[in-house]
Phi, psi and omega in degrees: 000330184275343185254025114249018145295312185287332157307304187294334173282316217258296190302324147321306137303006186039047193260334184228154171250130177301074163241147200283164178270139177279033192210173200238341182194182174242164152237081200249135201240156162213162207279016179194104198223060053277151173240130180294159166309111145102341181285123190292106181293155149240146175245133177257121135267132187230164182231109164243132186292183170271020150301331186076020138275157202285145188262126184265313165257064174275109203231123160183208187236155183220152176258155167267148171205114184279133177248147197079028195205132153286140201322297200305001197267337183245192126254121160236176171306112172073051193028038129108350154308114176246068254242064169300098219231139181317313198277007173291332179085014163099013172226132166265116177222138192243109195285184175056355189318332206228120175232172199207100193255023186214150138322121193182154145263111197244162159226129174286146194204124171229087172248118175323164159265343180250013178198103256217007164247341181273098162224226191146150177188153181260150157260146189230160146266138186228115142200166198304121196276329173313335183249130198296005169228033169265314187328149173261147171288117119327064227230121172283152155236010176198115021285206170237173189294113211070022208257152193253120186283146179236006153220181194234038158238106174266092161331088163292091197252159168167206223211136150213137162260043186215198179029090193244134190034081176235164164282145160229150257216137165212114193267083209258147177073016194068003177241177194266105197253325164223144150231161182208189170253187173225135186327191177249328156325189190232345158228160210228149171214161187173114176318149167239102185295156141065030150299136178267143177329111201139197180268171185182149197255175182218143181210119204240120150229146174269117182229186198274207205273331168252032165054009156318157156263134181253319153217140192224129218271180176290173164273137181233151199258105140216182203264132183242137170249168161338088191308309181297355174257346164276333179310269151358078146254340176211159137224173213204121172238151182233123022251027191159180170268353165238151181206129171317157165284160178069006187264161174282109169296134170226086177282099155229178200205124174270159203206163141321163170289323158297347172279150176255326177231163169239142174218109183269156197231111161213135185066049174065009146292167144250134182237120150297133202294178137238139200289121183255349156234131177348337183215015187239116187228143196233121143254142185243137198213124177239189187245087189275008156236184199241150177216129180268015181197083171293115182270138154230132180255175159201154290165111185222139170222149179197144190018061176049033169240120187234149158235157162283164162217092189283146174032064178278352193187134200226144182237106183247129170230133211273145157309170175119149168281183202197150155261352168249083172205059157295180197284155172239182206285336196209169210196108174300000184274355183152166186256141184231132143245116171327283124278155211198121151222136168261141169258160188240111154242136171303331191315289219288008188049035186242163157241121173293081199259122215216120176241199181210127195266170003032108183058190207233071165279131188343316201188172200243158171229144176245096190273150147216157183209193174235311181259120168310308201259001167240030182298301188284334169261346176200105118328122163258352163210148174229161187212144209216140201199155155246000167296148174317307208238124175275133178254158178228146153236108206282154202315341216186216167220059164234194157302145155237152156225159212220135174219162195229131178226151166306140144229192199262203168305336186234029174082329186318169175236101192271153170082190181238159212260168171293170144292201173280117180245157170238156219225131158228123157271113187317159207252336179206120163300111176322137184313083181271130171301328197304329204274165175286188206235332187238146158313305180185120152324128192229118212262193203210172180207123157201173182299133168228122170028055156067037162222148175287165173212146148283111181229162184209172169264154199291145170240154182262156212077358187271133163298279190222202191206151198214136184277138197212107176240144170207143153002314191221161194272159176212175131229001138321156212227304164341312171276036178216164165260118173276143209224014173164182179201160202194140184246014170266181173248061162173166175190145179263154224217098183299118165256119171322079166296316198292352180322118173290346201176167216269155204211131217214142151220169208239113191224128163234183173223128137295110190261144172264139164276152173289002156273005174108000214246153169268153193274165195280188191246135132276158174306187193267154150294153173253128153242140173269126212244019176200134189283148127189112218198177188314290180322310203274331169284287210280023182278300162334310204275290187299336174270016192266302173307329156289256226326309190325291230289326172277000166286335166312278226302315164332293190290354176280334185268000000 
């Protein structure tokens, strides 16, 4: 009786031509098994013989039905009509098809209407991504567990083989300390900034497009220490600690790898190191008296944390001549700069500027003018450093000129100054191929072999194009959830069939260049991802027809 009400319904309506079936069973799959609450699947039916090949010209109707849930807990595609047509090729697939809005064990049941031994059917898991053990795993491999950080930018390394370019989360104390997304590999790094000294727990999940969680590592522990207590590890003088007068000195001093400037402090001077390795900083210094007890302090800075490190070290110089007293880089008796050169790179549109010293002044003043001969009483920029090597961008594409003087601790300007050198900025900056060539990608919506798409035109220098959707139109990206990445000029896009009313979403695309730099945002497209149309009455009509049938069947039951 249910089966042919339900023929009489179909046939009436014309939704099907009545032929019999060429297959022995269904088969049915879906794209996630367990599936999380609330997560959309795609689900596939196939008609296979009893071979378990696809029956290709397999043409009929199949009903959908969940055993163990009541109708309000799911959805399925095309009010549960599985509507088989010669060009399907005996497989049907709905992406995005399937939702599951209660916890459960469940089963997809795919039964013909008209031979009621031809099915199939799957067991499912439904379950909740709020609880850490329905979850996929995550396993850091850097820091480790109890392990102690010596910077307070935490290098976050770890693994996952699953969920590739998804959002992630880098959770440090329970709050939210970075998040980006992951790659299409399978290990990922990313910082955890501005920690402070002390313990701390670190926790990383991966979550969809509505920010659920999906996967998450355990919690872990470790210790960031006292940066400035990690700087200082050694020194080391040539050719000893007593030396003649006038003789030549060789001070160096090894540090961590985070330090960035060294300053040595003696009889009340100051000397900036020069860095000669990642952790090795050198000064050459000689006496022109004799003393018997030179204190050396020293001064260290790394990721804008400086410490003192007092009497690290004692220097005695005896009277008396020397045979080692060649020329040396610096001389407490004044300051000079001696010489100034510039260089032009183009990567950075900057000019490098690199000198030769006389003494040891605390820090540099950097003049620029456009006028030469009023560089030094009104200077239009000044810029003030202790790096070796300076970058300039000069304001504009005209001539500048540029000069470099010693000062103390307060800026103040000590010593005698360089000469003048002159800076023209180029007017056209050389071409890089590498980079992209357009401001921002402006997208289209079309059918491709019957799936929706987002498509643009490809542009050259673009790497990969990384997708962004939201509710309402933006072009901020901060407001949009990102939902994928693609090294194509198109992405699909989940379409609503069931949609009761027209239905919008919000699309923008970002392309990353192979030089790393990102492309500008357009506004977002409107596109509609849900009918409501001729398909949608006759969505209707089937789903009047799944109510009949299952109401036969109940009352049969």
């Amino acid at each position: 009786m249910k089966k042919l009400l339900t023929l009489c319904l179909l046939t009436i309506f014309g939704l099907n031509t009545l032929v019999f079936a060429s297959a022995d069973r269904f088969i049915v799959e879906i794209s996630s098994n367990p599936l999380m609450l609330n997560e959309a699947a795609d689900l596939t039916i196939k008609a296979v013989d009893k071979n378990g090949d696809v029956s290709k010209s397999f043409v009929g109707d199949a009903l959908l039905e969940i055993k163990g849930l009541d109708e309000g807990s799911y959805t399925l595609p095309n009010g549960g009509i599985v509507n088989f047509t010669a060009s399907d090729q005996g497989i049907k697939k709905f992406f995005k098809g399937i939702i599951f809005k209660k916890t459960a064990n469940a089963t997809i049941m795919a039964e013909d209407i008209l031979d009621e031994n031809l099915v199939g059917k799957l067991d499912v898991e439904i379950k909740d991504p709020m609880n850490a053990w329905t979850l996929k795993k995550i396993i850091i491999t850097s820091p480790v567990e109890g392990g102690t950080e010596s910077n307070s930018n935490v290098n976050i390394l770890w693994s996952s083989k699953e969920l590739p370019n998804s959002p992630l989360q880098i959770l440090i104390d329970g709050s939210l300390n970075a998040s980006s997304s992951t790659n299409a590999q399978w290990e990922f790094s990313l910082y955890a900034n501005n920690l402070s000294k002390g313990n701390h727990t670190l926790v990383i999940q991966i979550n969809n497009a509505d920010w659920s969680i999906l996967a998450k590592s355990d919690e872990l522990n470790f210790t960031v220490s006292d940066l400035a207590d990690e700087m200082y590890k050694s020194i080391q003088i040539d050719p000893g600690t007593t030396a003649a007068e006038g003789e030549k000195i060789t001070i160096t001093v090894n540090t961590s790898p985070a330090v960035t400037t060294a300053e040595l402090t003696l009889l009340g001077n100051s000397y900036f190191m020069e860095k000669i390795k990642s952790w090795v900083f050198e000064k050459k210094l000689k006496f022109n008296a004799a003393n018997e007890d030179i204190q050396i302090d020293a001064k260290l800075t790394a990721d804008g944390n400086t410490k003192s490190y007092p009497n690290i070290e004692h220097l005695k110089i005896t009277s008396g001549t020397s045979t080692n007293i060649e020329s040396v880089d610096a001389d407490t008796s004044g300051i000079k700069i001696t010489s100034i050169k510039s260089v032009f790179d183009p990567t950075t549109k900057k000019y490098m500027i690199s000198r030769t010293v006389e003494g040891a002044p605390a820090r540099y003043l950097v003049l620029l003018s456009s006028d030469k001969g009023t560089i030094k009483e009104n200077p239009q920029l000044i810029q003030t450093t202790t790096e070796k090597n300076i970058l300039v961008t000069p304001p504009s594409n005209t001539t500048y000129y540029l000069q470099v003087m010693g000062a103390d601790e307060n800026s103040n300007p000590v010593g005698i100054a360089s000469t003048i050198v002159t800076l023209t900025a180029p007017g056209e900056y050389p071409a890089n191929t590498d980079t992209c060539k357009v401001s921002a990608i402006f997208l289209t919506n079309a059918m491709i072999a019957g799936k929706n798409y987002l498509t643009w035109t490809k542009q050259s220098g673009v790497e990969r194009y990384v997708v962004y959707q939201s509710s309402t139109p933006w072009s901020d990206l901060s407001q949009m959830t990102k939902i994928g990445e693609t090294v194509d000029n198109k992405f699909e896009f989940a379409y609503d069939s069931t949609a009761t009313e027209p239905v919008y979403r919000y699309y923008s695309i970002q392309g990353v260049c192979n030089d790393g730099k990102l492309t500008d945002v357009a506004n977002s497209t409107k596109v509609q991802v849900g009918p409501w149309n001729i398909a949608l009455y006759i969505s209707m009509i089937i789903w009047f027809s799944y109510m009949s049938y299952l109401l036969i069947k109940k009352q049969e039951a």
